[in-house]
C-alpha positions, -999 to +999 in steps of 0.1 A: -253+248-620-260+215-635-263+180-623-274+158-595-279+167-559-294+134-538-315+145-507-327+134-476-366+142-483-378+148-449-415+137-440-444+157-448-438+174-485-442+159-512-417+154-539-428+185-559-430+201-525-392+197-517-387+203-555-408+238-550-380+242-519-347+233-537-363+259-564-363+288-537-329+279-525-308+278-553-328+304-573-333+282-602-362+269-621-347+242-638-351+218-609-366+176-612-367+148-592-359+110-598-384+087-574-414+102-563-418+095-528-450+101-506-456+130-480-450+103-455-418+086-469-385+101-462-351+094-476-331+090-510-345+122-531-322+126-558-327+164-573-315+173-613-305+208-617-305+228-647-298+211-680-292+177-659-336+175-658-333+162-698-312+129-683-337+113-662-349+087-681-313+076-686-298+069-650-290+034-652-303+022-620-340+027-615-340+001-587-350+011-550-341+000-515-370+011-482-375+006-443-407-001-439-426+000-407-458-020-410-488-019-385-508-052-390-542-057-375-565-033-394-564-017-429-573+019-441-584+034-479-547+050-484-531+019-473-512+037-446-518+052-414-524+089-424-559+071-438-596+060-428-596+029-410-617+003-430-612-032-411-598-039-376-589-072-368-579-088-331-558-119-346-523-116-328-493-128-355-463-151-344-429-149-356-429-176-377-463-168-396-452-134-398-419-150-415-441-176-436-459-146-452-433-126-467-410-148-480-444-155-501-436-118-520-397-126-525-392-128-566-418-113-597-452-108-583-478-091-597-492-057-580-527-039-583-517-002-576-533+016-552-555+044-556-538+066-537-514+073-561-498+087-590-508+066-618-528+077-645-560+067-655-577+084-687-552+112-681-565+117-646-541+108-614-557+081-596-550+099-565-574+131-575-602+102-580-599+088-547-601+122-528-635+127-547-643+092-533-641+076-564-624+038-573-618+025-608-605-007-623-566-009-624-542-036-641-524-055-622-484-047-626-455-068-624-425-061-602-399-079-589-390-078-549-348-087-546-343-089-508-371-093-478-357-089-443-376-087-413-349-065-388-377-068-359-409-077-349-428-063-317-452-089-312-465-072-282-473-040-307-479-061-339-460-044-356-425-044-376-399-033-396-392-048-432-361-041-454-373-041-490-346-039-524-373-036-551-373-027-591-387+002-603-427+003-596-432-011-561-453+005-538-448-003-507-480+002-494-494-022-517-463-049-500-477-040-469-517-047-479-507-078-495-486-091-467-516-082-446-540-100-467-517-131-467-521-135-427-557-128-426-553-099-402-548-069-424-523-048-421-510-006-435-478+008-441-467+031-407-432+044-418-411+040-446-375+055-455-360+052-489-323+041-482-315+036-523-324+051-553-314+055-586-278+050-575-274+070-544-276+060-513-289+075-482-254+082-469-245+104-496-281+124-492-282+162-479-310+171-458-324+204-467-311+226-436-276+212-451-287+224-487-296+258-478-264+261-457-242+251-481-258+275-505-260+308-480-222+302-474-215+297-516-198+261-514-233+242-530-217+239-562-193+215-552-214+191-537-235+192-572-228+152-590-222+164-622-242+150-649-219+128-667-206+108-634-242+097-626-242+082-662-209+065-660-229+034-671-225+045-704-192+043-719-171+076-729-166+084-762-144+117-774-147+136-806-129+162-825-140+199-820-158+199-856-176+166-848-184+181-812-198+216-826-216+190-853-231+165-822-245+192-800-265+210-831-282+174-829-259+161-859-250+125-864-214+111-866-201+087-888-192+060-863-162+049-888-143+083-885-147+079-841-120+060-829-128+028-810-149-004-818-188+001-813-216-020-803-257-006-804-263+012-775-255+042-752-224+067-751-214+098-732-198+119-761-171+145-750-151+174-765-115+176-769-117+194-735-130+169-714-165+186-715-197+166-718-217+175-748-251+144-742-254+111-747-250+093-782-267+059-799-248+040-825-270+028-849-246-002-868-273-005-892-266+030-905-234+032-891-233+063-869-238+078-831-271+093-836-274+127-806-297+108-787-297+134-755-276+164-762-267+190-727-267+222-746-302+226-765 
């Protein structure tokens, strides 16, 4: 099997732990991820299979869409509520300076990000340093926040829910921090649910009691994107058996013998047969689709 297969992560794993899952299901060992999401987070998991792993970097759409529920009134060293409390603070928030402070994060802002998490720093993840109790310097990042919507606001609780379309990058945590900062109060992330990533949407997710259903009773397979309809971004190009045999050997093609008018950029390359053999990159300088991802090596 290859291709895409978008899950519903469900809270508590991480994303290598619902990777180590789809692994044990389907058998397979050829299994990735596109997103990482917390152990806390849920939602919009999508899972490459097989030969469909060598693609990630080339789904077109790296942008994200989250529910967030945010506690204000204290802050903890994670950021969220599954860490130590560090502040507490009795200021009650009103609608409209709740409303005030976020539209302040609407547009590019700049992020630090946290230590709690993935990020690298002199080959070590910054999470491993923070478990050892450790903090180092980090660079601020830029990222750019789309949409901010407040859906509701218990005042009583102090606490609401925030629907967040975001580039690549984000943590949501850090939003959350920030937006607590901004009111003086503090304030952690309490919930958040990934409703779009890298294309999919949370509707078109599998939770994983559907996944190993589907694959007890045989009929997984055809639930399974295939490789080539995620990347539909990148136009189609087809090619003669010899040039096909020459492409997937990691060949290039004279971009004056494919039919068709060319600019620089990406192409999904298929066989006489409708099969997808990887993605190609005219060059116009040297005038030919160099095999810039190829499915079968």
């Amino acid at each position: 099997m290859t291709g895409i297969l978008p899950i519903d992560k469900p809270a508590g794993i991480t994303s290598f732990g619902a990777v180590a899952r789809m692994r044990k299901i389907l058998n397979m060992k050829k299994i990735g991820h596109a997103g990482t999401l917390d152990p806390m987070a849920t939602g919009v998991l999508p899972i490459l299979i097989g030969s469909a792993t060598r693609f990630l970097d080339y789904l077109p759409c790296k942008d994200k869409r989250y529910t967030a529920i945010i506690q204000l009134g204290f802050t903890t060293d994670t950021l969220d509520t599954t860490g130590e409390i560090l502040t507490r603070c009795a200021q009650t928030v009103t609608r409209p300076e709740l409303d005030e402070a976020v539209n302040c994060f609407l547009g590019k802002i700049r992020q630090l990000p946290p230590m709690y998490s993935a990020v690298q720093k002199d080959g070590v993840r910054l999470y491993e340093l923070a478990r050892k109790g450790e903090t180092v310097e980090r660079e601020e990042r830029e990222v750019e926040i789309y949409a901010l919507h407040i859906d509701s606001f218990d005042e009583s609780a102090q606490e609401f829910c925030l629907d967040v379309a975001c580039s690549a990058g984000t943590y949501i945590r850090t939003l959350a921090d920030d937006i607590g900062k901004k009111l003086g109060c503090g304030a952690c992330l309490a919930g958040l649910r990934r409703t779009e990533g890298s294309g999919f949407k949370l509707a078109a997710c599998y939770s994983m009691e559907e996944v190993a259903e589907y694959a007890a009773q045989g009929h997984l397979e055809k639930r399974i994107i295939p490789i080539e309809d995620a990347l539909s971004f990148y136009p189609a190009v087809y090619v003669s058996q010899k040039q096909a045999v020459r492409f997937s050997n990691g060949g290039e093609l004279a971009l004056d013998r494919l039919k068709g008018n060319y600019t620089a950029g990406l192409y999904r390359i298929f066989d006489p047969e409708d099969c997808f053999l990887g993605l190609g990159e005219a060059d116009m300088q040297a005038g030919v689709m160099k095999a810039k991802k190829v499915l079968s090596n």
